[in-house]
N, C-alpha and C positions, 0 to 999 in steps of 0.2 A: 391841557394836562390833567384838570381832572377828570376828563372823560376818560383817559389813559389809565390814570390811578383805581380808577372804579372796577373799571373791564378786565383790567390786565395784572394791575401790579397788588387790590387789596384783594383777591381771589389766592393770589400766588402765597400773600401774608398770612390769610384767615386759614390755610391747614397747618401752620406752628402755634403751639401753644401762645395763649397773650401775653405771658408775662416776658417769653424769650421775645416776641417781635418788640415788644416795650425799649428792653433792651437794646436792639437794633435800632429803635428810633430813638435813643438816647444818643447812642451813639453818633447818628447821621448827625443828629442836630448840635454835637458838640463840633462837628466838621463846619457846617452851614454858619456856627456864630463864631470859629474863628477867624482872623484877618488870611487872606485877603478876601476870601470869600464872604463874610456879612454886610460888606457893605455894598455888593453886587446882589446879594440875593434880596437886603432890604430894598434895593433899588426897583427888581421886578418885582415887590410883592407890597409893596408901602402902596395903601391910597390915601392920599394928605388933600382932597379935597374938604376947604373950608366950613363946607355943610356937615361935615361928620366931628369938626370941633367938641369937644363938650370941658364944659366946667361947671366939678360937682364936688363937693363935698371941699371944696377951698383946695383943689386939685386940679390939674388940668391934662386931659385926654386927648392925646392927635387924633381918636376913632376911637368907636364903643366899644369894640369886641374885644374883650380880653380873654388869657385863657384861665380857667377857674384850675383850684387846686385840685390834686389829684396826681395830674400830671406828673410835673417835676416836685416833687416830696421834699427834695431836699437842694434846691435852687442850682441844681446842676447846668441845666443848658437853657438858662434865660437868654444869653444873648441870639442865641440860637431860636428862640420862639419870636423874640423883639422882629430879628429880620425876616421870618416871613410873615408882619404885618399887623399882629395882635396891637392894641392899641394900649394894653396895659397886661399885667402877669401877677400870678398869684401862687405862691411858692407854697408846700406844705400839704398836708397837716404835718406842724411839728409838735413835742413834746418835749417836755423838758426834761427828759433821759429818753436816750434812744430804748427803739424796742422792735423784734424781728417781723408782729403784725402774727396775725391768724396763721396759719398752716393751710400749702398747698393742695388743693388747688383751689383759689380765693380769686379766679378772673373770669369771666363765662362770657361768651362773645352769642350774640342772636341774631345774625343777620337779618332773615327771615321779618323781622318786628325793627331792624336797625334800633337796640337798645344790646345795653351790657349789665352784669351783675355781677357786682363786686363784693366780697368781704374782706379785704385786705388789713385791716383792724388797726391802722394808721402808723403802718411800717416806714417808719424813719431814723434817720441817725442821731436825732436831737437837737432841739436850738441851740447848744452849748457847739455841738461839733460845728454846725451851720454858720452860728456866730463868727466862731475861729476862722474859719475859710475866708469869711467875708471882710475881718480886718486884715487878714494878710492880703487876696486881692479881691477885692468887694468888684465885681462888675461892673460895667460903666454903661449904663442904657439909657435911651431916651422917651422913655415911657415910663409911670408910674408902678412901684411894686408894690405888691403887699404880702403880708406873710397869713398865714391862718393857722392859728394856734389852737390848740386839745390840750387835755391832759392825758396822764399816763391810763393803760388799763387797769394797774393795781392800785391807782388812787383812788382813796374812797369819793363819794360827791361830798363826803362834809369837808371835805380838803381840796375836791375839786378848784377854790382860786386859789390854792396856791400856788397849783400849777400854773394856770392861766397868766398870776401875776410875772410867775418867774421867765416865762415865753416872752412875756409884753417886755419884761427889762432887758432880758438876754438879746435880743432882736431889734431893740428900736434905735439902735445906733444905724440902722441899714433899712427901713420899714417908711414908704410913703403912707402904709395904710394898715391897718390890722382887720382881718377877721377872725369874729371870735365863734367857734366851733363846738353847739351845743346837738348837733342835729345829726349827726351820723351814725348810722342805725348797727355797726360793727363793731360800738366799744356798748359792754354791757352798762346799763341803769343811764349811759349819756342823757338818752332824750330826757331824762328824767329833769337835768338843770332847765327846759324848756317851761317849767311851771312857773307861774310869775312869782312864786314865795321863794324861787331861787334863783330866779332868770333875775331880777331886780336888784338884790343883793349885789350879784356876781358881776353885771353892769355896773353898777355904783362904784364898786369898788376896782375896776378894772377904769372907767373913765379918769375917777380923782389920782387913778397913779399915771395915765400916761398924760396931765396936766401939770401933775409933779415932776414928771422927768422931762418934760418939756421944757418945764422954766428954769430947771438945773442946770439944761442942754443949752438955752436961750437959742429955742429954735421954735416954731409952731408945732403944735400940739398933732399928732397924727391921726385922723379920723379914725374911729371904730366904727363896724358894724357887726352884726350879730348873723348870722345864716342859721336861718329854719328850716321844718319839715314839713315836707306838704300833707304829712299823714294825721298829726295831729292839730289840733283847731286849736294855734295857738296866733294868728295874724293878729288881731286885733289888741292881743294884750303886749305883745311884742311893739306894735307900735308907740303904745302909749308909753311902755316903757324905756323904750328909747329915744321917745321925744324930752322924757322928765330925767334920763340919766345922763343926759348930752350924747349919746350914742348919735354919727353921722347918718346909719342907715342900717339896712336890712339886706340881706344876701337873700334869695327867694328862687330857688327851693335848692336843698340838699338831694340824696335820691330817696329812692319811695320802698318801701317793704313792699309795696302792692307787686303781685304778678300780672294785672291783666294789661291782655294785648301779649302775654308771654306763651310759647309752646306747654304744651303739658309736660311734668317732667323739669323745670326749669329750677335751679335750687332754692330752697325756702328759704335760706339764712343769707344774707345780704341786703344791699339796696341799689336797687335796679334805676337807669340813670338810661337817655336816649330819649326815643319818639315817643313812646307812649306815656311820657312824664309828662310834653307841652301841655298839654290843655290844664292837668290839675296844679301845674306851678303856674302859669298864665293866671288862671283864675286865684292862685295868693297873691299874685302882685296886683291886681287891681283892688283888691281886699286890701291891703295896707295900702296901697295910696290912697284909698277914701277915707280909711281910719286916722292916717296923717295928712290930711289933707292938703297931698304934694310938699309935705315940711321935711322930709326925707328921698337922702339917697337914694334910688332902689337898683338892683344888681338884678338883674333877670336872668334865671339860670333854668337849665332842661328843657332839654328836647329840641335846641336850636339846632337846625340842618340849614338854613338859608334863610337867605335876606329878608324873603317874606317872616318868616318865622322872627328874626330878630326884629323886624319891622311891629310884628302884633306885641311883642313884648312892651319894645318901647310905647307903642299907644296905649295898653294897659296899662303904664305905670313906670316902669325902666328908665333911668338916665343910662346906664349902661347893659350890657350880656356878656355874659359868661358862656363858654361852651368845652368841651373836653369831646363826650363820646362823638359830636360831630364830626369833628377833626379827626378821629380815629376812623368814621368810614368816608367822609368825602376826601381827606389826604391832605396835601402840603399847601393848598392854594386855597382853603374852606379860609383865612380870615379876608383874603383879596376877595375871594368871590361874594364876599357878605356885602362888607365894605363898597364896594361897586354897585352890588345889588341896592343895598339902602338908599345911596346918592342918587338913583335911579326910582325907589320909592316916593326919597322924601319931593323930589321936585314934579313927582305926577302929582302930590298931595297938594302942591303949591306952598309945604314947608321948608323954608330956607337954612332950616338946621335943624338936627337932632331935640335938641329942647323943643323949639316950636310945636314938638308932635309927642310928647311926651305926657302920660295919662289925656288925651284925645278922645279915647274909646273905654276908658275906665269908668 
């Protein structure tokens, strides 16, 4: 099927604009996750082989591959992603007042480089309207969620946690996990909270409230992590500070400002996310596992197209990966075929499970 998908059916996609096919696979996938259909389609597309187990972050994962945020913005068609296989999901970016995001045209598709570039300026409806959805009826999946929080684009960064904090409370009645979103190259001065005289702070204060709402809750505390940028050199101090702020882990990499490996002509303003990201987010995740010395979660994101590729992640460093643009050019079967593909890795390694191989090559 994905040979079918590649040849036939993403040639047929890639002449409509990206945001209208988005659209269309919104759609599909609100077909695919409801009854009676999601529990046939998680039937061909689940691989629940015991080597792909993982437990991280006081969490537990049927298989590594989740799909990172971007995607579903506003946790529309999770169940929908659950049954074709993803082993975890990550809703968002939200913010804590909706907002319409950049002006079109904010999607650029590259075949060519199999990479995309986005500016889409983290167009969402709000954690407040998300909330609402989710207590009238909250989804019922069997994989771990997590949300990824922003602030708004008119907030200043000296105010930037208030947003943050307001996300983490509006959301954690429904949130296995938080990532906190300092690294997106589409809201102006963002990257700026990446410096550790604010990245520190905003950790701190973001960790002691979802400990406080924890114990309110009398429920365990729900892991944060942080997602960075592969552009700026900030691995090493991000570690440290997430090892002294209680932060679970690190999201590694966000997309890249960089063009190269892109056509000439490719738009300046964005961050470019696909193939030509792997190597420079590969090489941050081995940079924060040495700097935490394996004391941290790591989320392996960019440029995953296949197994092998998920495979060098996790021996750099990765307990889990993330992927999005992959899924957008290999199609509906990219977390089966990963999933398969790994199981298929780790026992040529003579690794009996996902951790066993985990920073190996770091």
């Amino acid at each position: 099927m994905t040979f079918l998908y590649e040849r036939i059916l993403r040639p047929l996609l890639f002449r409509f604009d990206p945001e209208t096919v988005h659209g269309l696979a919104m759609a599909w996938l609100k077909v695919l996750g409801a009854p009676p259909a999601r529990p046939i389609v998680r039937a061909l597309t689940a691989v629940r082989d015991p080597s792909l187990r993982v437990t991280a972050a006081g969490l537990d994962f049927p298989s590594p591959v989740g799909m990172a945020a971007g995607f579903d913005k506003d946790g529309d068609v999770l169940p929908g992603l659950e049954a074709l296989g993803f082993g975890f999901l990550e809703a968002g970016t939200l913010t804590p007042r909706p907002q319409p995001g950049n002006d079109k045209p904010r999607l650029f598709r590259f075949p060519s480089a199999e990479a995309i570039v986005n500016r889409m300026g983290f167009n969402n409806s709000g954690a407040a309207a998300v909330a609402g959805r989710f207590a009238a009826h909250a989804p019922k999946l069997g994989v771990p969620l997590g949300f990824n929080i922003g602030k708004n684009k008119e907030t200043p960064n000296e105010r930037a946690a208030e947003d943050y904090l307001s996300c983490l409370e509006t959301l954690f009645p429904f949130a296995d996990f938080f990532v906190v979103n300092v690294s997106s190259p589409n809201t102006p001065g963002l990257r700026d909270l990446q410096s550790p005289s604010e990245m520190e702070p905003l950790m701190k204060v973001l960790s002691l409230k979802a400990g406080a709402l924890a114990s309110a809750a009398k429920r365990a505390r729900p892991p944060l992590f942080i997602k960075i940028s592969p552009d700026e050199d900030v691995a090493e101090a991000a570690a440290e500070i997430a090892l002294k702020t209680g932060f679970a882990g690190i999201v590694a990499t966000n997309t890249t400002r960089s063009r190269e490996g892109l056509p000439a002509g490719a738009p300046v303003d964005g961050g470019m996310s696909g193939r030509p990201l792997f190597a420079k987010s590969t090489e941050v995740l081995r940079r924060l596992f040495r700097a935490s010395k394996g004391r941290l979660t790591l989320i392996g994101a960019g440029g995953v197209f296949s197994a092998r590729d998920a495979y060098e992640k996790i021996l750099a460093g990765a307990s889990l990966i993330e992927a999005y643009t992959g899924f957008i050019y290999r199609g509906p079967l990219f977390a089966k075929d990963l999933h398969r593909g790994l199981v298929k890795l780790l026992r040529s390694d003579g690794f009996s499970s996902v951790r066993d191989a985990v920073g190996r090559k770091a």
